[in-house]
C-alpha positions in Angstrom: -32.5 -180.3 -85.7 -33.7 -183.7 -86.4 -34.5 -183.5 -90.0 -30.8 -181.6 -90.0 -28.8 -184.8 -88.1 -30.9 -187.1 -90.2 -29.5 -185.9 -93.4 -26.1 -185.4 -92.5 -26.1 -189.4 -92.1 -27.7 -189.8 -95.6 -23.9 -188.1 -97.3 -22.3 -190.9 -95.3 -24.5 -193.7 -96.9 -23.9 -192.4 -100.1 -20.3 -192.7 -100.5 -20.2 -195.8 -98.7 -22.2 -197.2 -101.2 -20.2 -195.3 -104.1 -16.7 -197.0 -102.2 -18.1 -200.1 -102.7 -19.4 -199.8 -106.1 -17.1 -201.1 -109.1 -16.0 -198.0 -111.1 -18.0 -197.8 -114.5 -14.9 -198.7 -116.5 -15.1 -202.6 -114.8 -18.6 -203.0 -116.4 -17.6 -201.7 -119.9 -15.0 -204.3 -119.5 -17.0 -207.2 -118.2 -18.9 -206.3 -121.6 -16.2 -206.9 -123.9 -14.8 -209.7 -121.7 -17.8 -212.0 -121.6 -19.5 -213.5 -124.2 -22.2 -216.5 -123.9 -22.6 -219.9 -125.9 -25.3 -221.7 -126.3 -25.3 -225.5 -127.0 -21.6 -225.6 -126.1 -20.4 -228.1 -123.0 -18.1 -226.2 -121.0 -15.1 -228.8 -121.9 -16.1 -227.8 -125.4 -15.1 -224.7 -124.5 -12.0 -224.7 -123.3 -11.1 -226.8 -125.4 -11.7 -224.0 -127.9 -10.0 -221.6 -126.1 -7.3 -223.5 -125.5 -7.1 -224.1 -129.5 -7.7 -220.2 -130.1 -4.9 -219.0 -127.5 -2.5 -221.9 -129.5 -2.6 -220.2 -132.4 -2.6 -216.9 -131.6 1.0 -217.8 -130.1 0.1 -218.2 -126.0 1.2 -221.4 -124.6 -1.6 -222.8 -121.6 0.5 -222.8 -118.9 -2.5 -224.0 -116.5 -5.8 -225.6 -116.7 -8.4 -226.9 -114.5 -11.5 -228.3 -116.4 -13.4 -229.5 -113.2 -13.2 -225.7 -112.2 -14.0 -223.9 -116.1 -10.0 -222.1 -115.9 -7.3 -222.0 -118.4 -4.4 -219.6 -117.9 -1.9 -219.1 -121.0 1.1 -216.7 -121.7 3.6 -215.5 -124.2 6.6 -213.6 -124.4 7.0 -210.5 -126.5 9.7 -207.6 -127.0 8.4 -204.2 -126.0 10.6 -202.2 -127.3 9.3 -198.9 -128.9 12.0 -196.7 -130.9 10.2 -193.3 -129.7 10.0 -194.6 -126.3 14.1 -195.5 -126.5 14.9 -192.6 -128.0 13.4 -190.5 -125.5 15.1 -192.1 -122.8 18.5 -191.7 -124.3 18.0 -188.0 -125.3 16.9 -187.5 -121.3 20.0 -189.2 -120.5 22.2 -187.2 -122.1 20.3 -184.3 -121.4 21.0 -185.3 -117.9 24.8 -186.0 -118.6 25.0 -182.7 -120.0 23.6 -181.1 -116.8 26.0 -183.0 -114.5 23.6 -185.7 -113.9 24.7 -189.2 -114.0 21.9 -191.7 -114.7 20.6 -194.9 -117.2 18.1 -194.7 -119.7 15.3 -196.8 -118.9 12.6 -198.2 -121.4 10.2 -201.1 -121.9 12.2 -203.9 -123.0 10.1 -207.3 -122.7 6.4 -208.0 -121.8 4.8 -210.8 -120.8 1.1 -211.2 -121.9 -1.1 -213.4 -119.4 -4.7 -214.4 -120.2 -7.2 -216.1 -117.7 -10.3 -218.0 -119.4 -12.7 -218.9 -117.2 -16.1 -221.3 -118.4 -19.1 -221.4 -115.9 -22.5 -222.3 -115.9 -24.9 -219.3 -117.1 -27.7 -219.2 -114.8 -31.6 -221.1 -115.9 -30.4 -223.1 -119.2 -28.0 -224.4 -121.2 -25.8 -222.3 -122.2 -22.3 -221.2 -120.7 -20.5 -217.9 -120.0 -16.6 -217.1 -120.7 -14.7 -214.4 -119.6 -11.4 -213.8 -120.7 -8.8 -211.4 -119.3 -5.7 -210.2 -120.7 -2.7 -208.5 -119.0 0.3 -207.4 -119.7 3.6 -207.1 -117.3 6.3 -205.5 -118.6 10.1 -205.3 -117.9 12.2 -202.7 -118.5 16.4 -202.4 -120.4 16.8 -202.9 -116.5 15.3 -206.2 -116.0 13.3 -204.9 -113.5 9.2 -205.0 -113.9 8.4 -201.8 -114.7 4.6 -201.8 -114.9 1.3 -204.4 -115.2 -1.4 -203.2 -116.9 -5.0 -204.6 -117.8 -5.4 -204.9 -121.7 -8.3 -202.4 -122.4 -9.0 -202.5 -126.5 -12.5 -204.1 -127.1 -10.6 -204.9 -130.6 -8.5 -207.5 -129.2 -11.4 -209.2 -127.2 -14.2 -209.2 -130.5 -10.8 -210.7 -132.0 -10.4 -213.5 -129.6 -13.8 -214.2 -129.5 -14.4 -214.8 -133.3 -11.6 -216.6 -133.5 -12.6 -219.4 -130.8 -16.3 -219.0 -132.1 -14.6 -220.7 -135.3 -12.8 -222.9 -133.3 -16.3 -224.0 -131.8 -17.8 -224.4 -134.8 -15.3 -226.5 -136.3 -15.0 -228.9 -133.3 -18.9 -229.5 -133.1 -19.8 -232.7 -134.2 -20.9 -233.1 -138.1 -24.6 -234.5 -139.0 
């Protein structure tokens, strides 16, 4: 009976742990998020990123060097023609049926980054992690969804970008 009690409180232990565990798809991201520099002074960097987010369109909206964050944004329309489409065709559908309602699409979005610079541990180098997100407004001005920008495509594209931007701003022997 022992041995029986014992390992019924082991299945507890386990989920616990799982609960408190960050779901695989957080570490795939950190992996695409992060990348580290070496040589480079943290004001360096944001600097850099601060450059890199310019030109890609984002205007810094915040920064705190003594802390390693910048936050930038920029406004784009969402607007897909399937996704309108659909929407009206439900609509009338809906009409057709007796059923009065809008049609309700993504209109606008609003795409945040974070960039944070901090120390990497033992040496000289320092670690960014950048974040994107996007929040998004639907034809009703209401915000319809947020959602965490997953492609790895968009982060290797960042990151070469301010890599340049690094590069360029390093000082010339």
């Amino acid at each position: 009976m022992l041995l029986g009690a014992l390992a019924a409180c082991e299945e507890p232990n386990k989920v616990a742990l799982r609960l408190g565990a960050p779901p695989e798809s957080a570490v795939k991201m950190r992996e695409f998020e992060m990348r580290r520099f070496e040589g480079v002074g943290a004001e360096a960097l944001l600097v850099a990123g601060a450059a890199t987010l310019q030109d890609l369109g984002f205007t810094v909206t915040e920064t705190e060097p003594d802390v390693g964050v910048l936050v930038a944004s920029k406004q784009r329309d969402a607007k897909e023609i399937g996704q309108v489409a659909l929407a009206w065709a439900l609509t009338l559908a809906a009409a057709v049926g007796g059923v009065a309602s809008n049609p309700v699409y993504d209109e606008k979005q609003s795409i945040h980054v974070t960039l944070v610079v901090s120390p990497a541990a033992g040496g000289t180098a320092e670690d960014v992690r950048v974040s994107f997100d996007r929040y998004i407004t639907n034809n009703l001005g209401q915000l319809w969804r947020t959602e965490l920008v997953d492609d790895p495509k968009i982060y290797s594209e960042f990151y070469d970008r301010m890599s340049q931007s690094v590069h360029l701003g390093a000082p010339r022997s």
